[in-house]
C-alpha positions as CSV (number, residue, x, y, z in Angstrom):
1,X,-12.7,-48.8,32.1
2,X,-11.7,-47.0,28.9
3,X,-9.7,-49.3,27.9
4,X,-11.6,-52.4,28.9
5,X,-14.9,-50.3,26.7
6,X,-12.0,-49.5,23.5
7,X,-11.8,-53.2,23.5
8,X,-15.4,-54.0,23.2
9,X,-16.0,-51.6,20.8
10,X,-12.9,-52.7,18.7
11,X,-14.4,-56.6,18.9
12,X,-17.9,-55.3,17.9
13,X,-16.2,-53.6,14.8
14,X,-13.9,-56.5,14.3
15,X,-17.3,-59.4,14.0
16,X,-19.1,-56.0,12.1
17,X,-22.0,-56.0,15.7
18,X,-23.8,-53.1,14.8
19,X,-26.3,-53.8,17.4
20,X,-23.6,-54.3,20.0
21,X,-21.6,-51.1,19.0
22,X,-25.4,-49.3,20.0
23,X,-25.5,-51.0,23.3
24,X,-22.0,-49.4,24.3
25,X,-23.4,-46.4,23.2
26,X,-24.2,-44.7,26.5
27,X,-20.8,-45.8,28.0
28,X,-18.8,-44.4,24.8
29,X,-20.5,-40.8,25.9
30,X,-19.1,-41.4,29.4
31,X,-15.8,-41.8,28.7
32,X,-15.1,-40.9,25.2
33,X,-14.5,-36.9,23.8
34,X,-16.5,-35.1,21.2
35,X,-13.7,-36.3,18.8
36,X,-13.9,-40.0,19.9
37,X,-17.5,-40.3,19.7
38,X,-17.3,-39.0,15.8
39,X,-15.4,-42.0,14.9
40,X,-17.4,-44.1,16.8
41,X,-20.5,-43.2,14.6
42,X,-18.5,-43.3,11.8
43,X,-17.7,-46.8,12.4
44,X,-21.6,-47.3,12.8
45,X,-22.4,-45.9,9.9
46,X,-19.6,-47.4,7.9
47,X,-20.9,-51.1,9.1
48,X,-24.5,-50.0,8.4
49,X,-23.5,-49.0,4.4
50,X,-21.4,-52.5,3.9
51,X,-24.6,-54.3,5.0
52,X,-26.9,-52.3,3.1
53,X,-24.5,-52.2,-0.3
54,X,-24.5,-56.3,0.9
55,X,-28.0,-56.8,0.7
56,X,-28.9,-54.2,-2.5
57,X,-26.0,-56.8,-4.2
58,X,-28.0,-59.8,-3.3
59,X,-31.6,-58.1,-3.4
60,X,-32.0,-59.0,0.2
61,X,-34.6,-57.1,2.8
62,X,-33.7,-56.2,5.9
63,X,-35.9,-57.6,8.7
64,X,-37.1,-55.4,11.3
65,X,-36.7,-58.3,13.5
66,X,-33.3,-59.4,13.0
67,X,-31.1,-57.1,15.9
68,X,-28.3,-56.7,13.2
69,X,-30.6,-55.6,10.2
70,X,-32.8,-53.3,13.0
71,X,-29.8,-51.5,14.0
72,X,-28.4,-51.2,10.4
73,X,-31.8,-50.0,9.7
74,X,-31.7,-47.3,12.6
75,X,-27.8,-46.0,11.9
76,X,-29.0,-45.5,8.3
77,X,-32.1,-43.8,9.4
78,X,-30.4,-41.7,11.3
79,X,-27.8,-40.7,8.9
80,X,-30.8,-39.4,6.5
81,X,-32.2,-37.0,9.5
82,X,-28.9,-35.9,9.7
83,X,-28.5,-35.3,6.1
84,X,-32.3,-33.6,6.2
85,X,-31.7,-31.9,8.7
86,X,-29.0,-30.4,7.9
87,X,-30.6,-28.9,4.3
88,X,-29.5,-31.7,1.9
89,X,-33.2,-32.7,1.1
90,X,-32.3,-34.4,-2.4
91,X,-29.5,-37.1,-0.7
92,X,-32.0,-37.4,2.2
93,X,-34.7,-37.9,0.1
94,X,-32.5,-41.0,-2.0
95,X,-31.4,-42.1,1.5
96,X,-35.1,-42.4,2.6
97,X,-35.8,-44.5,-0.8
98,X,-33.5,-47.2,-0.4
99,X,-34.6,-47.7,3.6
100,X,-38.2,-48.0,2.4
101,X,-37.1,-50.5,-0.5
102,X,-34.8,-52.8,1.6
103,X,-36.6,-53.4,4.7
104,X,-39.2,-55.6,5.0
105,X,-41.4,-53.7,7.3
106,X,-44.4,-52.1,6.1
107,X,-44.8,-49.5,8.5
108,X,-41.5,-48.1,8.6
109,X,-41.4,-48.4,4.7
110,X,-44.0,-46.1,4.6
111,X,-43.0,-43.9,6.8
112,X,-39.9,-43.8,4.9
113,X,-42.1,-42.8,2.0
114,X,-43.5,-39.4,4.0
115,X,-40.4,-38.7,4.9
116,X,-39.3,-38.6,1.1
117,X,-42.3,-36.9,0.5
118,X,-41.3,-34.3,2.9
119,X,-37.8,-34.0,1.4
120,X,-39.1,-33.7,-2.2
121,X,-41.8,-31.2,-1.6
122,X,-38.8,-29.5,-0.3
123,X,-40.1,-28.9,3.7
124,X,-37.6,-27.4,5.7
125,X,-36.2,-30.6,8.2
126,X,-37.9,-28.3,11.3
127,X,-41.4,-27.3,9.8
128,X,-41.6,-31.2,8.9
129,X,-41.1,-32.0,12.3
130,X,-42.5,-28.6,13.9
131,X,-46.0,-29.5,11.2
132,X,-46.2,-33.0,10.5
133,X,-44.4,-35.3,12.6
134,X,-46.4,-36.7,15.8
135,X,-43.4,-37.1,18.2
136,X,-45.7,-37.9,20.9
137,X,-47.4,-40.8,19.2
138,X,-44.1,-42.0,17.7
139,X,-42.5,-41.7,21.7
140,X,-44.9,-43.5,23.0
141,X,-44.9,-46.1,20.3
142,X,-41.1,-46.8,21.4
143,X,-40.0,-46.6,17.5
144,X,-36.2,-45.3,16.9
145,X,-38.1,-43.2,13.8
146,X,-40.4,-40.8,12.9
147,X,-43.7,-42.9,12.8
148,X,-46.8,-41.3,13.4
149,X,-47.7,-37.9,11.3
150,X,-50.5,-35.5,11.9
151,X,-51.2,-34.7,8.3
152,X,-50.2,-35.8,5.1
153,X,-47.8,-34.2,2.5
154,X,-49.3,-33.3,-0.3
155,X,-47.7,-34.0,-3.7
């Protein structure tokens, strides 16, 4: 099986699937170690900056529809939490910028725009999530980000 799932993953890199690299995610934590499974992200995110350098060359949005732009959308997404989260609030906060500017969706382009907020009124990643984030609402609305808040930021 490891083999068979190294040579998926290596054709999803190879055609630059994004999406499909997210779809053999639960099977790379199967079968893959700690090690493995950082270079497996880092491929994800490496894919996700070529597209998004691609379309801020061409001044193209992102479509929230399209599965390739939606998970470019979601690995960049989710390499801003990490760098929030892990107390770099000014590269978070540029992150959070361009993913409100290059995808076409109004909802999550303004949620990007809280999130910035948070950054740049300098809120610790937890008390953002601990004090404004609605998790539950965003759960149950099935989005891969932070979409609901129960207050705003102010500026």
């Amino acid at each position: 099986m490891t083999e068979e799932l190294k040579k998926k993953i290596y054709d999803a890199q190879n055609e630059g699937d994004i999406a499909s690299l997210y779809v053999l995610e639960a099977q790379a934590h199967e079968h893959f170690d700690e090690d493995t499974l950082m270079a497996f992200y880092a491929n994800i995110l490496d894919l996700a900056l070529e597209r998004m350098t691609n379309a801020l060359e061409n001044m193209e949005r992102l479509d929230m529809n399209e599965v390739q732009d939606f998970a470019t959308l979601r690995a960049l997404y989710e390499y801003a939490i990490e760098h929030y989260s892990a107390g770099s609030a000014h590269d978070a906060s540029a992150l959070f910028e361009v993913l409100g500017g290059i995808s076409n969706d109004e909802a999550f382009s303004e949620a990007m725009a809280v999130h910035r907020a948070g950054c740049d009124a300098q809120i610790a990643f937890d008390d953002f999530i601990d004090e404004y984030a609605d998790l539950a609402m965003t759960q149950s609305s099935g989005k891969f980000y932070i979409s609901f808040f129960k207050k705003e930021i102010a500026q």
